[in-house]
One Martini backbone bead per residue (centre of mass of N, CA, C, O) as a GRO file, in nm:
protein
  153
    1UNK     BB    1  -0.470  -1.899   1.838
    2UNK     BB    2  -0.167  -1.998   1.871
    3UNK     BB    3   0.059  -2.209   2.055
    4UNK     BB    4   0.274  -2.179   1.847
    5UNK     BB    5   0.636  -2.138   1.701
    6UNK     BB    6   0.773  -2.295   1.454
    7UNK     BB    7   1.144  -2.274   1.404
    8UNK     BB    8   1.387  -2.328   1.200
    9UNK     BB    9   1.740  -2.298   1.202
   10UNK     BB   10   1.762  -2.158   0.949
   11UNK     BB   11   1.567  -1.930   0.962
   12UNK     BB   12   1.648  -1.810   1.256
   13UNK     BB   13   1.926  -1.707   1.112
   14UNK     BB   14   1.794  -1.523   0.886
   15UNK     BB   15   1.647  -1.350   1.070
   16UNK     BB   16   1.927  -1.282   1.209
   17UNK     BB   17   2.027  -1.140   0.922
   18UNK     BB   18   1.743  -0.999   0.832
   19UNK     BB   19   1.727  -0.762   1.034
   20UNK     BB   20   2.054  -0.672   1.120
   21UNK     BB   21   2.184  -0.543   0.854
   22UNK     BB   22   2.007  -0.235   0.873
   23UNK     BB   23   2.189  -0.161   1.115
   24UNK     BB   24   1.976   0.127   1.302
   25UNK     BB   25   1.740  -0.008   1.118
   26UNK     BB   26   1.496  -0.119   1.023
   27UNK     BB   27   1.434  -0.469   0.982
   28UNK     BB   28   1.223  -0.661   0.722
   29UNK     BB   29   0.985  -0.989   0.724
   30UNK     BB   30   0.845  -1.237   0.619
   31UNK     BB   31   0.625  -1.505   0.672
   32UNK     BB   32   0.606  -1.827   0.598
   33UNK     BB   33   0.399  -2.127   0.575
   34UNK     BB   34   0.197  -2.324   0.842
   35UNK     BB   35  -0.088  -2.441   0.947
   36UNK     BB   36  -0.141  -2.674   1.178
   37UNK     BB   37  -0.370  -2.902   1.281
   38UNK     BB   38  -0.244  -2.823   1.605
   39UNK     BB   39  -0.203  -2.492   1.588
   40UNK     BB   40   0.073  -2.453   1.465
   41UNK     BB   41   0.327  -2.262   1.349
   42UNK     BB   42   0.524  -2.292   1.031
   43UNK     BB   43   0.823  -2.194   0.986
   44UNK     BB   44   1.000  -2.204   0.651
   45UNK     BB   45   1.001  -1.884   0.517
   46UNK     BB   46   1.202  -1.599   0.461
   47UNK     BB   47   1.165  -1.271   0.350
   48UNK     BB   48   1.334  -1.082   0.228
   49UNK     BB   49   1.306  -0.701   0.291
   50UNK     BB   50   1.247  -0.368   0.252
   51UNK     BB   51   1.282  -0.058   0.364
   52UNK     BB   52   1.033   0.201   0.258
   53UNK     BB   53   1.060   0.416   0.481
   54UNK     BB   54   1.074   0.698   0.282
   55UNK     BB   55   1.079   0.625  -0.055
   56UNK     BB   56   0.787   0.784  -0.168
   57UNK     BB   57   0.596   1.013  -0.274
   58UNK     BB   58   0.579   1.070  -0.026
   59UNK     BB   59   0.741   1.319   0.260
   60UNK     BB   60   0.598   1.206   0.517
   61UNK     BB   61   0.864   1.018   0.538
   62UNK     BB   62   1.137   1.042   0.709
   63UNK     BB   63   1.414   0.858   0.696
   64UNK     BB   64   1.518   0.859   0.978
   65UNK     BB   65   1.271   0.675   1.100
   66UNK     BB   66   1.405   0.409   1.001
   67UNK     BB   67   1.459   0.297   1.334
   68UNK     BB   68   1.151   0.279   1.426
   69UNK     BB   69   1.043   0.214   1.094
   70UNK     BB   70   0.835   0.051   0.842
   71UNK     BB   71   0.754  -0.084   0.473
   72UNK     BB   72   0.682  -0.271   0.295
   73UNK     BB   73   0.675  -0.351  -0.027
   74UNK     BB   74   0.398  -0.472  -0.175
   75UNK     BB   75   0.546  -0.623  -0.418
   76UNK     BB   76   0.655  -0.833  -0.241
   77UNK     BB   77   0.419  -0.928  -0.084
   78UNK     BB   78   0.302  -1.029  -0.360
   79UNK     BB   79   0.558  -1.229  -0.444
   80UNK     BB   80   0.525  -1.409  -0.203
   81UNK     BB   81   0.248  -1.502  -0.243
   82UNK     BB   82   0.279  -1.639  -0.480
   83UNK     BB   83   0.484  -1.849  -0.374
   84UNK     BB   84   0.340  -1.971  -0.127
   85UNK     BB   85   0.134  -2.092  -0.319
   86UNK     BB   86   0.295  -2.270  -0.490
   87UNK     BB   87   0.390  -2.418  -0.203
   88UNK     BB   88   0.168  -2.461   0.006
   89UNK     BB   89   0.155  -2.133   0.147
   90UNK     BB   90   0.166  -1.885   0.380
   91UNK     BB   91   0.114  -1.557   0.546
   92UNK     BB   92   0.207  -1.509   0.884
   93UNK     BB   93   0.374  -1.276   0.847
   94UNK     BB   94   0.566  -1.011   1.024
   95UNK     BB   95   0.930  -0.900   1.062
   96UNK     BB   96   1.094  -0.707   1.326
   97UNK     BB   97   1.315  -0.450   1.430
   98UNK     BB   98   1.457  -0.329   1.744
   99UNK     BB   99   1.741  -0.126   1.781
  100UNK     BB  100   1.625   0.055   2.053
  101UNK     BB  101   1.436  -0.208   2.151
  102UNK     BB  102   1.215  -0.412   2.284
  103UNK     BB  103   1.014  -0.712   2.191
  104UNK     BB  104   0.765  -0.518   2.134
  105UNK     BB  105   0.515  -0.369   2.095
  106UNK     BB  106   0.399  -0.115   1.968
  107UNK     BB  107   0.162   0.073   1.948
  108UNK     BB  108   0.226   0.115   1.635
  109UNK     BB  109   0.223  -0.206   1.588
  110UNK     BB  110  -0.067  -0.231   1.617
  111UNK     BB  111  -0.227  -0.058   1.498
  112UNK     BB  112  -0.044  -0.115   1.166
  113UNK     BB  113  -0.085  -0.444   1.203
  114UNK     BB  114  -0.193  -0.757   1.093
  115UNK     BB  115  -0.465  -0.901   1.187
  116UNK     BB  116  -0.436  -1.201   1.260
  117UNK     BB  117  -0.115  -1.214   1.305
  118UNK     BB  118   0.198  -1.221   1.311
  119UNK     BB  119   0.468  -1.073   1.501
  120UNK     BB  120   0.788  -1.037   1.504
  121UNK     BB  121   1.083  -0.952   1.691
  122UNK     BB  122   1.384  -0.801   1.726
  123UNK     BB  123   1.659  -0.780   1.977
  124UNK     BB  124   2.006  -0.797   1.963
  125UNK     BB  125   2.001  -0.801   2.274
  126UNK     BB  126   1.707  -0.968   2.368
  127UNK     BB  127   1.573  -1.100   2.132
  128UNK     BB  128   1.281  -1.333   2.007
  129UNK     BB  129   0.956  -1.289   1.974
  130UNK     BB  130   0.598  -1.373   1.970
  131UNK     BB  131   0.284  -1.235   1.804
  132UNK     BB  132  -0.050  -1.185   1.873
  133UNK     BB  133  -0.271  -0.977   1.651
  134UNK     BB  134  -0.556  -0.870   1.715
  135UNK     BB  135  -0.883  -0.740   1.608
  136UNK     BB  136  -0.852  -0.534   1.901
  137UNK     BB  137  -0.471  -0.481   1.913
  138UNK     BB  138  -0.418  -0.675   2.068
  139UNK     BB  139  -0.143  -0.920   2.271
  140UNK     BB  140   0.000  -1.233   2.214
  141UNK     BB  141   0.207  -1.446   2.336
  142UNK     BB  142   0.426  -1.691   2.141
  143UNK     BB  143   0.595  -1.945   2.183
  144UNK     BB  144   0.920  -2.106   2.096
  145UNK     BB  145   1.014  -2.332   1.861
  146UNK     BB  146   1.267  -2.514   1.803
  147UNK     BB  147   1.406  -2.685   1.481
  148UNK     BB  148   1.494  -2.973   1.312
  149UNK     BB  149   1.473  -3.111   1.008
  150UNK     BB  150   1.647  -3.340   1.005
  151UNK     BB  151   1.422  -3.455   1.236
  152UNK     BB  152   1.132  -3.364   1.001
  153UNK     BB  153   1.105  -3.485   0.708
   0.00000   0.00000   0.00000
């Protein structure tokens, strides 16, 4: 398990601007970055995902529900994975807002959360968590330290 969440001032301001956007449901991005030899994680991109939660051929996702759930478009993930190899950077996980909750995994986000990998949650009132999502479906949180690029490159 990673010791911090390092993100640049632009990443966090980016987090709450596509997480927030699409309120009163579920905003959702990627998280791109490097684990840094000391265990901690380095957020340094970004990457705005739409919520596609509902608009697959299955009929089984009400639209309604994107206010509780997200659902990243697998096309979205394999691009975005692309481009983080490419700059030599991997994905660290996923962010995603709780529009009406704390920013706190709820069950469901544990259950179908991808696993040994980040978690953000962001709650416009109550501000933004950072979670590892164990093997075993645990969760331990991640203190969050903000840095300025221009003083770290």
């Amino acid at each position: 398990m990673p010791s911090v969440l390092q993100i640049d001032h632009r990443c966090h301001t980016d987090l709450h601007r596509i997480l927030l956007a699409p309120h009163p449901e579920e905003g959702c991005a990627l998280l791109l970055g490097q684990r840094t030899n000391s265990g901690c994680l380095r957020l340094t991109t970004t990457w705005p995902c739409c919520n596609v939660w509902g608009r697959g051929a299955s009929g089984q996702q009400p639209i309604h529900d994107r206010r509780s759930r997200f659902l990243v478009d697998p096309r979205e993930q394999l691009a975005a994975q692309r481009w983080a190899r490419d700059r030599h950077q991997r994905c660290l996980g996923v962010a995603h807002s709780h529009p009406a909750s704390a920013p706190v995994p709820s069950s469901r986000d544990r259950r179908l959360g991808q696993t040994e990998s980040l978690m953000l949650i962001l709650s416009a009132s109550l501000g933004l968590r950072a979670w590892w999502l164990h093997g075993d479906r645990n969760v331990d949180e991640i203190p969050i330290q903000l840095w300025d690029t221009q003083n770290h490159a």
